[in-house]
ROKOL-321527 format. One record per residue: residue in one letter; z, y negated, x of N, C-alpha, C in turn. Coordinates in steps of 0.1 Angstrom, whole numbers, padded with zeros to 4 digits, always signed. Layout:
BEGIN
AZYXZYXZYX
...
END
This chain:
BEGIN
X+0000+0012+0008+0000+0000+0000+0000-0013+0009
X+0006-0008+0021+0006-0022+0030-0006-0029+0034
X-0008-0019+0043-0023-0022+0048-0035-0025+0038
X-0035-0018+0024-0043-0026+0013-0040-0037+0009
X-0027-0046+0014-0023-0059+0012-0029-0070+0025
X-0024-0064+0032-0031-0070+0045-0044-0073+0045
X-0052-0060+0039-0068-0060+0041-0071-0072+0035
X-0066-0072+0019-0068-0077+0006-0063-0094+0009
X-0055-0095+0014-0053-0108+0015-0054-0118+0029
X-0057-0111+0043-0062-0113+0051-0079-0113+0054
X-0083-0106+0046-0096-0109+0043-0106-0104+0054
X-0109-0092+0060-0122-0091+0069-0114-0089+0082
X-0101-0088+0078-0091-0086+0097-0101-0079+0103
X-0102-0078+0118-0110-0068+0126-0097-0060+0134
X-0100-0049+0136-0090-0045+0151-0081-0051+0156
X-0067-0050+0155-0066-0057+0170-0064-0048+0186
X-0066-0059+0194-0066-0051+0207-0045-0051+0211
X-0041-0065+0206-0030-0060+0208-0019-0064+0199
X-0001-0065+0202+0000-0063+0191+0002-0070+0181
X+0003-0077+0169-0002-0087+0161+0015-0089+0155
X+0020-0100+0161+0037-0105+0161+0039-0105+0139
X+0048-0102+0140+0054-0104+0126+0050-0118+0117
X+0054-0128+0123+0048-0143+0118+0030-0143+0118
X+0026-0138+0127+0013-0142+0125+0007-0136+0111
X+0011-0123+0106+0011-0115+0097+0016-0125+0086
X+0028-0127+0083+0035-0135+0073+0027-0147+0070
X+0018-0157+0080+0014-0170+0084-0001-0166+0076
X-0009-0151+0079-0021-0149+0071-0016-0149+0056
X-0004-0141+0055-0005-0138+0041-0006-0153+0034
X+0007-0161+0037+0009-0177+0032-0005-0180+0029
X-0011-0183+0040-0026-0189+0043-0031-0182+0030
X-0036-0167+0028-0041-0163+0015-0038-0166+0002
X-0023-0168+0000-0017-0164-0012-0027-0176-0027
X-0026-0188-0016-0034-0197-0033-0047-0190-0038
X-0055-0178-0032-0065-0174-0038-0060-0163-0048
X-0047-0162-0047-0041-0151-0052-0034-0161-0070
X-0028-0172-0069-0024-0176-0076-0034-0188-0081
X-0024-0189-0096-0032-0199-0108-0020-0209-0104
X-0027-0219-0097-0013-0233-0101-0024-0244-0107
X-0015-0244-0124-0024-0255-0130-0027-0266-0120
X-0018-0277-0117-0020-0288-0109-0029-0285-0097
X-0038-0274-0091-0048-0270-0083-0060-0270-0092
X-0063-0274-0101-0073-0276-0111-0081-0286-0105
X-0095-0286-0105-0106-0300-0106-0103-0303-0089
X-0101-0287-0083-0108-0283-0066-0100-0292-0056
X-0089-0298-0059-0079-0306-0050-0077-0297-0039
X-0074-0307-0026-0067-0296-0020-0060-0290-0021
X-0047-0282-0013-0041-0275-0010-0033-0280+0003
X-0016-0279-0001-0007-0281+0001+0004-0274+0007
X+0005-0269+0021+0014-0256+0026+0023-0260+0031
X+0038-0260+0032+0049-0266+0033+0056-0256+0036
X+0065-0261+0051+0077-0250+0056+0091-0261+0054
X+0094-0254+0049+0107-0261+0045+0121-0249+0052
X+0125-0263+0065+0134-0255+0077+0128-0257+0089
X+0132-0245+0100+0123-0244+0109+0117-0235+0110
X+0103-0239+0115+0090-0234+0114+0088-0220+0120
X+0086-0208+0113+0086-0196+0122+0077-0191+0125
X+0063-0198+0123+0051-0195+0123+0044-0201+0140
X+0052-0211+0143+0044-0218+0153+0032-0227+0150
X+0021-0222+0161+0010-0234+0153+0001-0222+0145
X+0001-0209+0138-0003-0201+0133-0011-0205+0122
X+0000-0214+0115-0001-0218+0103-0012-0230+0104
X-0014-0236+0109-0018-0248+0111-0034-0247+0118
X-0030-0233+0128-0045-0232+0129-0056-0226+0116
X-0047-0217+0107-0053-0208+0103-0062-0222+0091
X-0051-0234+0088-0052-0246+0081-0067-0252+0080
X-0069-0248+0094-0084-0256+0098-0094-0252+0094
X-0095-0239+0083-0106-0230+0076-0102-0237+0062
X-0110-0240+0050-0103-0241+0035-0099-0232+0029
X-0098-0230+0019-0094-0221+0009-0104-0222-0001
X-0116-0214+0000-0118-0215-0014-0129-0228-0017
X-0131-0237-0007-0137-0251-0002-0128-0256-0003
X-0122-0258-0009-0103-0267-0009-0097-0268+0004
X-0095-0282+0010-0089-0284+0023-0076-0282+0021
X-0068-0278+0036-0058-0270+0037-0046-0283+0043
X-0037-0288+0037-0029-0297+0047-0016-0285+0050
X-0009-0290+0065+0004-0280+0066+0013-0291+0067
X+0026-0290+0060+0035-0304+0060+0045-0296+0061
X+0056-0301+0071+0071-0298+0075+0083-0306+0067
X+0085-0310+0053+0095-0318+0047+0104-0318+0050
X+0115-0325+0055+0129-0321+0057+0137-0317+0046
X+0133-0322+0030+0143-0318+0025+0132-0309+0012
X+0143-0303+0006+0136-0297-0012+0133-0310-0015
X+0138-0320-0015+0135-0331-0022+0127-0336-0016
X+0121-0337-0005+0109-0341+0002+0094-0333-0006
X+0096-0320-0011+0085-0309-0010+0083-0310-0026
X+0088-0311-0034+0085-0312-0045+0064-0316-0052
X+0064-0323-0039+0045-0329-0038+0037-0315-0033
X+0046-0307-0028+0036-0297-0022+0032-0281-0033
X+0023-0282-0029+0019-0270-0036+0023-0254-0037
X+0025-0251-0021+0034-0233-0020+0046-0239-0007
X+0050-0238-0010+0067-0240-0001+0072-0228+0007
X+0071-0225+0017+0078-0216+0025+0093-0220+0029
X+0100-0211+0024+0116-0219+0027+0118-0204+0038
X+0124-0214+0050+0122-0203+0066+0136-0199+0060
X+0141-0190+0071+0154-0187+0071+0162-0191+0074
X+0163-0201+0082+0170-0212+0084+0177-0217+0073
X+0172-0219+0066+0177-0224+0050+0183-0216+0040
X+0186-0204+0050+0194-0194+0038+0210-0197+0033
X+0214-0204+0043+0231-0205+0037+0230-0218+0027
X+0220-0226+0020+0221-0236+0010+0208-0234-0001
X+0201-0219-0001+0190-0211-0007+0191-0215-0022
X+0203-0215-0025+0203-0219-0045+0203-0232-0046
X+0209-0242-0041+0203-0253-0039+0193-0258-0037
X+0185-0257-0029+0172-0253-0022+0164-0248-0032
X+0167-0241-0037+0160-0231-0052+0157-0240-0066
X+0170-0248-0063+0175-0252-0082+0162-0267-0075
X+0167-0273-0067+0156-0286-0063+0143-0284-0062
X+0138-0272-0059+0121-0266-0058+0118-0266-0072
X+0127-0263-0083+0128-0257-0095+0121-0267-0104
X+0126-0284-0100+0122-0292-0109+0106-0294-0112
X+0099-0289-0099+0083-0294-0095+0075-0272-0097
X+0063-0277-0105+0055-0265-0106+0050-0263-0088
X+0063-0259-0080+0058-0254-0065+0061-0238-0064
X+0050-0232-0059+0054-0216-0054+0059-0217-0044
X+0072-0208-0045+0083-0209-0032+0083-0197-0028
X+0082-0195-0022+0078-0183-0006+0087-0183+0004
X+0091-0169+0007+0102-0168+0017+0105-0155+0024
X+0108-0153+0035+0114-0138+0035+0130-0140+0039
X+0135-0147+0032+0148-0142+0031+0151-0130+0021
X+0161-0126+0023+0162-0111+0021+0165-0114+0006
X+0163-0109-0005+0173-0111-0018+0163-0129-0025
X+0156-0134-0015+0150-0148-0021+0140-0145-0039
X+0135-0132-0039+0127-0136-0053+0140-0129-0066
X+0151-0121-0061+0158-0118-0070+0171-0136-0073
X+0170-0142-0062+0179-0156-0061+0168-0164-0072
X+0158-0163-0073+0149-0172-0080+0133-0175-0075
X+0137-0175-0065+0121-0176-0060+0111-0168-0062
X+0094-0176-0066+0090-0167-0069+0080-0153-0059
X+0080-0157-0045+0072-0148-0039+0084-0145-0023
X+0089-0132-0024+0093-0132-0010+0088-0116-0005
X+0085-0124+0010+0078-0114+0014+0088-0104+0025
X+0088-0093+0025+0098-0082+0032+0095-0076+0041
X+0103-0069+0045+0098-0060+0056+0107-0049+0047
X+0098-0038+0048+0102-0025+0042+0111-0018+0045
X+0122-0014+0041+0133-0009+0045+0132+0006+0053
X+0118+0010+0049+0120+0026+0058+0115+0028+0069
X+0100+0013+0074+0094+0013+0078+0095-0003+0082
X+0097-0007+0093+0103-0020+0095+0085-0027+0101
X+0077-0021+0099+0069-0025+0105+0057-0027+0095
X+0060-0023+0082+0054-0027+0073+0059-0038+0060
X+0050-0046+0055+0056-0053+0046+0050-0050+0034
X+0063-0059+0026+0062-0058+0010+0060-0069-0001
X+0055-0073-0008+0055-0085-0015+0061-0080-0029
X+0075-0089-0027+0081-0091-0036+0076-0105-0051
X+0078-0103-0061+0071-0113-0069+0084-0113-0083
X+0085-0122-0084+0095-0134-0096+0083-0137-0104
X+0081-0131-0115+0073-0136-0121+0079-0148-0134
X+0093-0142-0139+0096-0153-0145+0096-0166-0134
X+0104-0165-0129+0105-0181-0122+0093-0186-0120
X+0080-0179-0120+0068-0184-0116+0063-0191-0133
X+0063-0182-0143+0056-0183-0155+0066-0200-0158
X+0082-0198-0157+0085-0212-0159+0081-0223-0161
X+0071-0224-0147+0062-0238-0146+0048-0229-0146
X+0045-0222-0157+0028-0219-0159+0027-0215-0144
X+0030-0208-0138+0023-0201-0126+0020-0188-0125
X+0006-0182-0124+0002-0170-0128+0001-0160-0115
X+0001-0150-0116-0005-0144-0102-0017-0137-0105
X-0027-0135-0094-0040-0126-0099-0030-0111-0104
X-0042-0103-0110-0041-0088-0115-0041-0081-0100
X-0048-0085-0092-0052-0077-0077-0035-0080-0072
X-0032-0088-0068-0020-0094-0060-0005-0086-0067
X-0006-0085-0085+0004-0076-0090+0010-0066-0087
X-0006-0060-0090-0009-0040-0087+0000-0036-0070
X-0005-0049-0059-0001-0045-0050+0008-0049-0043
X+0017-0062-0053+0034-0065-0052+0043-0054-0061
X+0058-0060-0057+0065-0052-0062+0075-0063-0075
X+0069-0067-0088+0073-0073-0091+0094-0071-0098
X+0101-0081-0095+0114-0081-0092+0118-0089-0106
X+0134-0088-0110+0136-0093-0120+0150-0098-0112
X+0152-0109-0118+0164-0119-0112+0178-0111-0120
END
């Protein structure tokens, strides 16, 4: 199931020759995910809005991958300092960094239609609606967790493809 997520949302990966770090993995999935989701306010081909909120575990990953569109939709990468900064942005990565103030953090993302993304451990059952895991049997594979109420709250839909191959979670 993993590797069908990888393929599926990484899009055309080739080989690698060596070994491909955990964030870079995490940094494609982010990068994919708005082809995966319906966010009304992404209507009438606006860009696209990717936000780490904390510190950045991606490096410049994220920022390179930024410089392709999505979709023809240009990609910005923005570092807010606060939830209350990110509320403008479209998918919100909240690092780990941010886990000891996460429901706070949560309730403030809460006010604005943003998909919040995370691999904190327990983040889509806390509220959020996409966290991504590492597999408990298999530390080297991941999982995508999905909140679909928190998402539907503010009208946010996930494709049928992206469902079948998350593990959708109830709070």
């Amino acid at each position: 199931m993993a590797l069908m997520l990888l393929a599926l949302l990484a899009g055309g990966a080739r080989a690698q020759t060596a070994p491909v770090s955990e964030y870079a993995v995490k940094s494609a999935l982010l990068y994919k995910l708005p082809r995966f989701v319906y966010l009304p306010r992404l209507e009438g081909g606006t860009g696209i809005s990717l936000c780490v909120l904390g510190r950045n575990p991606f490096g410049g990953a994220l920022a390179k991958l930024a410089q392709t569109p999505i979709d023809g939709r240009s990609v910005q990468v923005r570092q807010p300092e606060s939830a209350a900064q990110a509320l403008d942005c479209d998918f919100v990565f909240v690092a780990r960094s941010e886990a000891d103030h996460l429901r706070s953090t949560l309730r403030q993302l809460g006010e604005a239609p943003v998909v919040t993304v995370s691999d904190i451990d327990g983040f889509a059952r806390a509220g959020g609606m996409v966290e991504i895991a590492l597999n408990p049997e298999d530390g080297n594979v991941l999982n995508i967790l999905i909140n679909r109420r928190a998402a539907q709250a503010h009208n946010i839909q996930f494709n049928a493809q992206l469902l079948r191959l998350a593990r959708v979670v109830e709070p």
